[in-house]
C-alpha positions as CSV (number, residue, x, y, z in Angstrom):
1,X,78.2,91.0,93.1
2,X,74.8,90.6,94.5
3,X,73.8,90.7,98.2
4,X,72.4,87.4,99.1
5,X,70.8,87.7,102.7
6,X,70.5,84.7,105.1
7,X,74.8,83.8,104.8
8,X,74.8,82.4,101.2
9,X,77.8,82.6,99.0
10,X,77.7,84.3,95.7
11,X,80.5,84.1,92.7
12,X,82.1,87.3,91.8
13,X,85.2,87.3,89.0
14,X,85.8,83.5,90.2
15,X,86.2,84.4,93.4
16,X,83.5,83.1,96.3
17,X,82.3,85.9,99.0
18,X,80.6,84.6,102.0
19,X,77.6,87.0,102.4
20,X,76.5,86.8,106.0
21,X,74.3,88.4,108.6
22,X,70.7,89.6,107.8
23,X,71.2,93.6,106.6
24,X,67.6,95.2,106.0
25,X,67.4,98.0,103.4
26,X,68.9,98.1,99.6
27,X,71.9,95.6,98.8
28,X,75.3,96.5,100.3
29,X,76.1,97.0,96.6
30,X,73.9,100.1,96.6
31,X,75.7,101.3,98.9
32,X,78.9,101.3,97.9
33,X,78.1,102.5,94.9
34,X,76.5,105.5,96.5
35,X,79.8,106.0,98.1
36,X,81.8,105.8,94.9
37,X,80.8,109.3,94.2
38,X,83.4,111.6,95.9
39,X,80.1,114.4,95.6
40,X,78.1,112.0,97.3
41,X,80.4,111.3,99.7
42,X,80.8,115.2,100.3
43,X,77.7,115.4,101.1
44,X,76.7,113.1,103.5
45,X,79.8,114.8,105.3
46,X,78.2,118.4,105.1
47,X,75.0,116.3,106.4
48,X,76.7,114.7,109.1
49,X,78.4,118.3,110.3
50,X,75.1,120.2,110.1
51,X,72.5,117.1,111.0
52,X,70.4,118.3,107.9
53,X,69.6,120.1,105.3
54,X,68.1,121.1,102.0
55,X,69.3,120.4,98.5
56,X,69.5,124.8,98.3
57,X,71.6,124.5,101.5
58,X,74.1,122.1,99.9
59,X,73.8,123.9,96.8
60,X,75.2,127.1,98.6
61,X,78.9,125.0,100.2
62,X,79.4,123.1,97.2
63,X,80.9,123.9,93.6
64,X,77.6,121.9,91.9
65,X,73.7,122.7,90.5
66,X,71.2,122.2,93.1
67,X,70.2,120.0,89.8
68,X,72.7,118.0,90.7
69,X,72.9,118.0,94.3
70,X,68.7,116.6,94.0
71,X,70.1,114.0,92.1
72,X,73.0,112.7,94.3
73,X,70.5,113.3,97.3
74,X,67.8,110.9,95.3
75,X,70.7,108.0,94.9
76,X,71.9,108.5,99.0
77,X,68.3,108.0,99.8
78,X,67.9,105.0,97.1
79,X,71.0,103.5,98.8
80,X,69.1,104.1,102.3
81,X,72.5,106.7,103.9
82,X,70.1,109.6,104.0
83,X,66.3,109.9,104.6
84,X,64.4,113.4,103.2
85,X,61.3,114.6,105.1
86,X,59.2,117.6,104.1
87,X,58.6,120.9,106.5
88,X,56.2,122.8,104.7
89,X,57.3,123.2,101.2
90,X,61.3,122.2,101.7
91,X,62.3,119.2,101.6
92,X,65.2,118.6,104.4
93,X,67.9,115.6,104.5
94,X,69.0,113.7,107.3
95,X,71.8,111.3,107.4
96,X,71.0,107.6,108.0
97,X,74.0,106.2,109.8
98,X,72.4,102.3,109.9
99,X,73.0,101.6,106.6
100,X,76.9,102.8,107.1
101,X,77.2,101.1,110.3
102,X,76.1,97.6,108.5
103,X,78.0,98.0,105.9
104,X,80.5,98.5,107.9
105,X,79.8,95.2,109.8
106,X,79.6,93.9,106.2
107,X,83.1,94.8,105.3
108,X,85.1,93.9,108.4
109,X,83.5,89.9,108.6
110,X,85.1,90.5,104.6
111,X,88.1,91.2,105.8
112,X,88.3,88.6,108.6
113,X,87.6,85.9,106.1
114,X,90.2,87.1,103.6
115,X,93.0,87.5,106.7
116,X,91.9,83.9,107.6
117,X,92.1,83.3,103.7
118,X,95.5,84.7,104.2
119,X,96.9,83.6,106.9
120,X,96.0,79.3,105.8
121,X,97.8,80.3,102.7
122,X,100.8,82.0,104.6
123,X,100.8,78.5,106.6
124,X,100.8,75.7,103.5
125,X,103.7,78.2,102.1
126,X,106.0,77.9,105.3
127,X,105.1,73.8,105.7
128,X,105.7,73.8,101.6
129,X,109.4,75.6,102.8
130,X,110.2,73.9,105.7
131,X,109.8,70.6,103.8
132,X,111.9,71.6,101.2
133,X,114.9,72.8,103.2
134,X,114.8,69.1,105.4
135,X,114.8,67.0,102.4
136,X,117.4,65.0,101.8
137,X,119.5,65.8,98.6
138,X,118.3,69.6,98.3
139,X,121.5,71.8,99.3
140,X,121.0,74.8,101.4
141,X,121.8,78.3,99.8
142,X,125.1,79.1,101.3
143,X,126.3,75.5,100.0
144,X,128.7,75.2,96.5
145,X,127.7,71.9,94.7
146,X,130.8,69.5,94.7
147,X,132.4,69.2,91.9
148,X,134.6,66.4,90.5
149,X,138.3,68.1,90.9
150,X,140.0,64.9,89.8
């Protein structure tokens, strides 16, 4: 699905998604694929708890290379959820929480469009029902047919 700014729609698995609101940075898709990644996710938690730190830093609390660690910090910062800044000759992370906090934004006006989504189909089902049960000729549950007994 690609993020369309300015409120058009885009089509996704036959299945339209209104895309609204004007979010600044890399597509919302970036981002939630940045968040895929439970490493990725790990750290921007460690950077959230310590406010920053170096790719050696995370390197020491975590169970990967400091190979890998550069790598997952290179697709957080693609993805604009972290933001690296040099002090001399380290390079120290910082989390980003904009990009989160729209995305955020981005997902809830989702949801409210699929509860609306929802709640119109809940609707047409109960009218659908209700009509059935008050036309004439259909028998109620708890009712036997008559038979002929003669």
């Amino acid at each position: 699905m690609a993020y369309l700014p300015g409120g058009d729609s885009q089509a996704h698995r036959g299945v339209r998604f209104e895309v609204s609101g004007n979010i600044e940075g890399p597509p919302v898709e970036d981002v939630l694929g940045a968040l895929a990644d439970p490493t990725r996710r790990q750290i921007l938690d460690r950077l959230a708890g310590s406010g920053e730190a170096t790719a050696t830093t995370l390197t020491a609390e975590m169970s990967v290379s400091r190979q890998a660690v550069v790598q997952h910090l290179a697709i957080l910062e693609a993805a604009g959820l972290v933001k690296g800044y040099r002090i001399g000759r380290e390079r120290r992370f910082i989390v980003v929480p904009r990009r989160l906090t729209e995305t955020a934004r981005w997902m809830d006006r989702l949801a409210a469009q699929w509860d609306g989504r929802l709640a119109a189909i809940k609707r047409i089902a109960e009218q659908a029902h209700q009509a059935g049960l008050e036309s004439p000729g259909r028998q109620k549950e708890n009712e036997q047919p008559e038979t002929d007994r003669s």
